[in-house]
C-alpha positions in Angstrom: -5.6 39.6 51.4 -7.8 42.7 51.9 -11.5 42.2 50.5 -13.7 45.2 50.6 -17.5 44.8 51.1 -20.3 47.4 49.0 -22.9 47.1 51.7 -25.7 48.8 53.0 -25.2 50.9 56.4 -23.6 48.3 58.5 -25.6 49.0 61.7 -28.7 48.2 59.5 -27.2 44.2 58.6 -28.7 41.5 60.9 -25.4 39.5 62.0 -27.8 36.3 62.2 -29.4 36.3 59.2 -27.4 38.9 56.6 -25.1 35.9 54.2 -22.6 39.4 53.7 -21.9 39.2 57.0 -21.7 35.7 57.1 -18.8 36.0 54.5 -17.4 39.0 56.0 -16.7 37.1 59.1 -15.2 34.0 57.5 -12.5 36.9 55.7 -11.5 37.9 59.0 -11.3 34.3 60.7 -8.6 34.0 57.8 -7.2 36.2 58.2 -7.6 39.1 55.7 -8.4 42.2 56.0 -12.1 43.6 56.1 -13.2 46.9 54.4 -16.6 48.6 54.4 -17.6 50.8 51.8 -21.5 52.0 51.3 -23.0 53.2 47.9 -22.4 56.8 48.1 -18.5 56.7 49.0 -17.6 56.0 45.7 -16.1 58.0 42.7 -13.9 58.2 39.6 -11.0 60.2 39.3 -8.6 59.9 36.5 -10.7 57.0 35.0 -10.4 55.0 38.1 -13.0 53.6 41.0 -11.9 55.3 44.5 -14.1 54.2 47.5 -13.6 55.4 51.0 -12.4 52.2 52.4 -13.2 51.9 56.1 -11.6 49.0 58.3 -14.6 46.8 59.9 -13.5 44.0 62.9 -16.4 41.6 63.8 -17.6 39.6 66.8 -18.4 36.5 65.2 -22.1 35.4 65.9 -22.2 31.7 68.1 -24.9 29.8 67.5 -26.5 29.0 70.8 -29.5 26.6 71.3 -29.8 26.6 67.2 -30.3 30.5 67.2 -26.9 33.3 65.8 -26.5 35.3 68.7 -24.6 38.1 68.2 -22.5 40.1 70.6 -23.5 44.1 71.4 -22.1 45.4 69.4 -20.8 43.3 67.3 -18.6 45.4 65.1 -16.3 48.1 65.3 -15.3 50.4 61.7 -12.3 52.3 62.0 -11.4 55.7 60.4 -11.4 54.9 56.9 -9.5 57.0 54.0 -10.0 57.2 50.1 -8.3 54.8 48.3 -8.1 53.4 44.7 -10.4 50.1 44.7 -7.6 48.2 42.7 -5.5 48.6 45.6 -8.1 46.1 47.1 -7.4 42.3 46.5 -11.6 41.1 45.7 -14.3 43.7 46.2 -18.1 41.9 47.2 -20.5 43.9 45.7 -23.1 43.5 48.1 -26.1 46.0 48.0 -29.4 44.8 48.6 -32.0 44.6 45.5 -33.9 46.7 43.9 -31.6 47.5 40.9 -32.1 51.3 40.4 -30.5 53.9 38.0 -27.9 54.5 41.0 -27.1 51.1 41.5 -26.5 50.5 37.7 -24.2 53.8 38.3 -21.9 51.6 40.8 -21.7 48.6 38.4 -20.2 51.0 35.3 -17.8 52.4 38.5 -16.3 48.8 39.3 -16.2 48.6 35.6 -13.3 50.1 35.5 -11.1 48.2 37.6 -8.7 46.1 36.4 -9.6 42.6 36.7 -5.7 41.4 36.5 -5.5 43.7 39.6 -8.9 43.1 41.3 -11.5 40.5 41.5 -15.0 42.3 41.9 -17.4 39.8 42.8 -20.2 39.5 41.0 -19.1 41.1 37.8 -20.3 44.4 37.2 -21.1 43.5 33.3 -22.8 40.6 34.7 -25.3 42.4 37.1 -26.0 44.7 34.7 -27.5 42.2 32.0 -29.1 40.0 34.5 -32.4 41.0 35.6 -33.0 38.1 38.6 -36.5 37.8 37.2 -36.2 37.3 33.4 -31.9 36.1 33.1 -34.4 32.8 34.1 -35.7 32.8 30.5 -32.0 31.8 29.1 -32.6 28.2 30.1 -35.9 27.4 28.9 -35.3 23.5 29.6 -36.1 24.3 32.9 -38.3 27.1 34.2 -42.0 26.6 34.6 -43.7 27.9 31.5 -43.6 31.3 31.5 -44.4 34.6 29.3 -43.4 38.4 30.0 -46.1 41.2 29.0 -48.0 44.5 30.1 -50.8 43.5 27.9 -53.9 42.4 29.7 -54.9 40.4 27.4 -52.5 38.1 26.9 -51.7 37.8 30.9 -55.1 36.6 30.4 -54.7 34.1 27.8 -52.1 32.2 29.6 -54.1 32.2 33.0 -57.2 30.6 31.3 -54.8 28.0 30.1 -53.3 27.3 32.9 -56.0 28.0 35.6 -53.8 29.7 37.8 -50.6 31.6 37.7 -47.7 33.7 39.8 -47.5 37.2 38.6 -43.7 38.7 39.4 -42.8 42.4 39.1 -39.4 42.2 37.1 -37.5 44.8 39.7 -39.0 43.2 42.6 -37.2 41.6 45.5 -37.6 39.3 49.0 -41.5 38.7 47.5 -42.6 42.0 47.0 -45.8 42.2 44.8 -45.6 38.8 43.7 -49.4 38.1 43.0 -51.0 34.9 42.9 -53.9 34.9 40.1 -56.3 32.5 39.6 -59.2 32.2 36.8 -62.4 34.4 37.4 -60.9 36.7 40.3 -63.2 39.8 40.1 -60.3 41.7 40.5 -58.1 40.6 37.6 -58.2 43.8 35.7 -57.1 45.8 38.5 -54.4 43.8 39.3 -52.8 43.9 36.4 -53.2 47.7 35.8 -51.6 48.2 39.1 -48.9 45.7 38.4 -48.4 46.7 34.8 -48.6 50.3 35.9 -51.8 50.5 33.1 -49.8 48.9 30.6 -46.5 50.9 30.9 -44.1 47.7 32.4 -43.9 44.6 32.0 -44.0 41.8 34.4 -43.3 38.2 34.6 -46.2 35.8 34.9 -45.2 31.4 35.6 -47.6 29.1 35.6 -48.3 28.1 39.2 -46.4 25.0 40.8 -48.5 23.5 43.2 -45.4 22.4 44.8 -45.0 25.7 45.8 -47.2 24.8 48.8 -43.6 22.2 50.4 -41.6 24.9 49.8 -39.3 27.3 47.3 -35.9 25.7 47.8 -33.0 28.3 48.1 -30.0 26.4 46.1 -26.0 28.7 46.8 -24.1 28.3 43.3 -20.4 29.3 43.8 -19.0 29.1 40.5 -22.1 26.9 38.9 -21.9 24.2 41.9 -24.2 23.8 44.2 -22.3 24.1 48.2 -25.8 24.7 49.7 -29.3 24.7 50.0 -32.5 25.6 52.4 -36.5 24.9 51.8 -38.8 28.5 52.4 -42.1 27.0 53.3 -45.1 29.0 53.3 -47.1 29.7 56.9 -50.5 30.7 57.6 -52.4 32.4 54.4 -49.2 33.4 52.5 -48.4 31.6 49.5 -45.0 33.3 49.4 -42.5 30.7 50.9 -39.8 34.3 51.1 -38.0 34.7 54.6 -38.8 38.5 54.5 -42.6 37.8 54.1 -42.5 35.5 57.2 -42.4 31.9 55.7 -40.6 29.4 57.7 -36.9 27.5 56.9 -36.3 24.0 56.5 -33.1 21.7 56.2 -33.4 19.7 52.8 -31.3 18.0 50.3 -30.2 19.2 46.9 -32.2 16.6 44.5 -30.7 15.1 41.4 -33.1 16.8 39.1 -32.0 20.2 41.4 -28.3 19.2 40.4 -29.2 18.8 37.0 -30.8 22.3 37.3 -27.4 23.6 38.5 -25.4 22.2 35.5 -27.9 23.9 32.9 -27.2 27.3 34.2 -23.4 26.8 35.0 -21.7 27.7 31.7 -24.1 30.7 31.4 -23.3 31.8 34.6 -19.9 31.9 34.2 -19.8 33.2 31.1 -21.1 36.2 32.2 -18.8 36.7 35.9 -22.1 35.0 37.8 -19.8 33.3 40.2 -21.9 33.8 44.0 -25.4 33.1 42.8 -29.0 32.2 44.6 -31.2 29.8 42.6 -35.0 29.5 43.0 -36.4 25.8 42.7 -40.1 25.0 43.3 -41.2 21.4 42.2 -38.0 20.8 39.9 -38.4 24.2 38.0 -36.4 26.7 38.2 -37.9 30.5 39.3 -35.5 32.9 39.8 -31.7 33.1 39.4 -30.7 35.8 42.5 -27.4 37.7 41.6 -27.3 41.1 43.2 -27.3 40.1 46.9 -28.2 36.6 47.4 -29.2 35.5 51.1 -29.4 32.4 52.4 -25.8 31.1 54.1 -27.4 31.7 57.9 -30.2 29.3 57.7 -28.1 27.0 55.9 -25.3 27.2 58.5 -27.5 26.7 61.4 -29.1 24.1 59.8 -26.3 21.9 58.4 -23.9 22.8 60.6 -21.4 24.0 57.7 -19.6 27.7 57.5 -20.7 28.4 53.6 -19.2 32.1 53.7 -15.6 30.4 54.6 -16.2 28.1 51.4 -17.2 31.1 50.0 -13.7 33.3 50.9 -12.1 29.7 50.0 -12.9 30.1 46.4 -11.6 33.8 46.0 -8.4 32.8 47.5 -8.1 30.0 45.2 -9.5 32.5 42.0 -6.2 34.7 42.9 -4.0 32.2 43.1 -4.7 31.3 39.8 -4.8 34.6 38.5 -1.4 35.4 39.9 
């Protein structure tokens, strides 16, 4: 099988902590074929996606004392040569958030492969109508109560009903401007006009979880079932529980209520070609449902001792079987 990976510059992945190389590694272990293609080696000729496909072979990380060490280097990418994409067996589309104009460019490019040729992974139609902040709102059973505005006024509203609240920019990613607002901050006004951009965007605003303080669970969905899970615990002042803001991992459990969660969002999800997914669960609520790029597999590797991205790779296999 050959799989091709959309990735962002290779030598800028962390082997120990990046889920695509987690994945990547598991291909190769079973022995398919490994491509690497990054954002701006793709095109359409003919009505058809090309990429420059380049061959990648991996050291696989060992984990030593409960850390991924890596060996140096730990890859190797070949010459590569531009090929048609549906000569590819899956393609992982694997660029990290935010969703810009280019990156919307790439999904109408793997739009056009054939999917009786070519699984692409997640769907292009999918990543385009899912913004990981607000493709929440579809199951309003269980999210935190929520609203979505760039008017100050209401943002207002709902924090002097609730008392305090988590503010979200809607194209924001690994915790970036996430705000937490509580009733009579001096500095309310400003924070929304910089968050709102004086009124021109919206953002998302939940009503705060004080279970947010044990954690943000990080839940892998392959195909709406849960294979996976690790707890993002806040440290020091932060009350962002995100990796890349410095909060700490924990092994945990996936809850009934968390399971429940999971079976809410699974005929959505696969409905719309959301078949490698991230969920978000603080306190029994769901936050976030991560699409684009979603991270995680590492800790939960280390942690459990279980090889996720080889489920992962498991599934396709299993997808093309079917298909053929």
């Amino acid at each position: 099988m050959k799989i091709a990976f959309i990735i962002d510059p290779i030598d800028k992945l962390d082997p120990g902590h990046d889920s695509t190389v987690a994945m990547m590694e598991a291909a190769q272990i079973l022995g398919h074929e490994i491509y690497a293609v990054y954002a701006h080696q793709l095109s359409i000729v003919k009505g058809k996606a090309q990429a420059f496909l380049q061959p990648v072979q991996l050291t696989p990380v060992e984990l030593v004392e409960g850390r991924w060490i890596a060996a140096d280097p730990w890859y190797r990418v070949s010459p590569g040569n531009w090929q048609s994409l549906e000569a590819m067996d899956a393609i992982l589309m694997r660029l990290d958030p935010p969703v810009t104009i280019p990156y919307l460019y790439i999904t109408q490019t793997l739009d056009l492969i054939d999917p009786k040729k070519t699984l692409v992974l997640n769907s292009p139609r999918g990543l385009q109508a899912a913004n990981e902040k607000l493709y929440a709102l579809n199951f309003p059973t269980v999210i935190p109560e929520t609203i979505v505005s760039s008017e100050k006024v209401i943002i207002q509203q709902f924090l002097e009903e609730k008392g305090a609240a988590v503010l979200k920019p809607l194209g924001g990613k690994a915790g970036e401007g996430i705000l937490f607002l509580q009733e009579g901050d001096r500095n309310f006004n400003s924070l929304i006009e910089i968050s709102t951009k004086w009124g021109r965007e919206p953002v998302m605003v939940q009503q705060y979880l004080p279970a947010a303080a044990d954690g943000d669970k990080r839940i892998i969905v392959v195909e709406g079932e849960p294979i996976g899970a690790v707890n993002r615990i806040p440290t020091g002042k932060e009350f962002r529980g995100n990796m890349a803001v410095g909060g700490r991992v924990a092994k945990t459990e996936i809850s009934d209520r968390e399971r429940e969660i999971c079976a809410a969002v699974a005929p959505k999800l696969k409905e719309d070609g959301l078949y490698f997914v991230g969920l978000d669960v603080i306190g029994g609520y769901l936050t976030e449902v991560n699409v684009t790029s979603p991270t995680g597999i590492r800790e939960i590797d280390r942690l459990d001792d279980t090889r996720l991205g080889k489920q992962v790779i498991q599934w396709i296999e299993k997808q093309l079987i079917m298909d053929n």
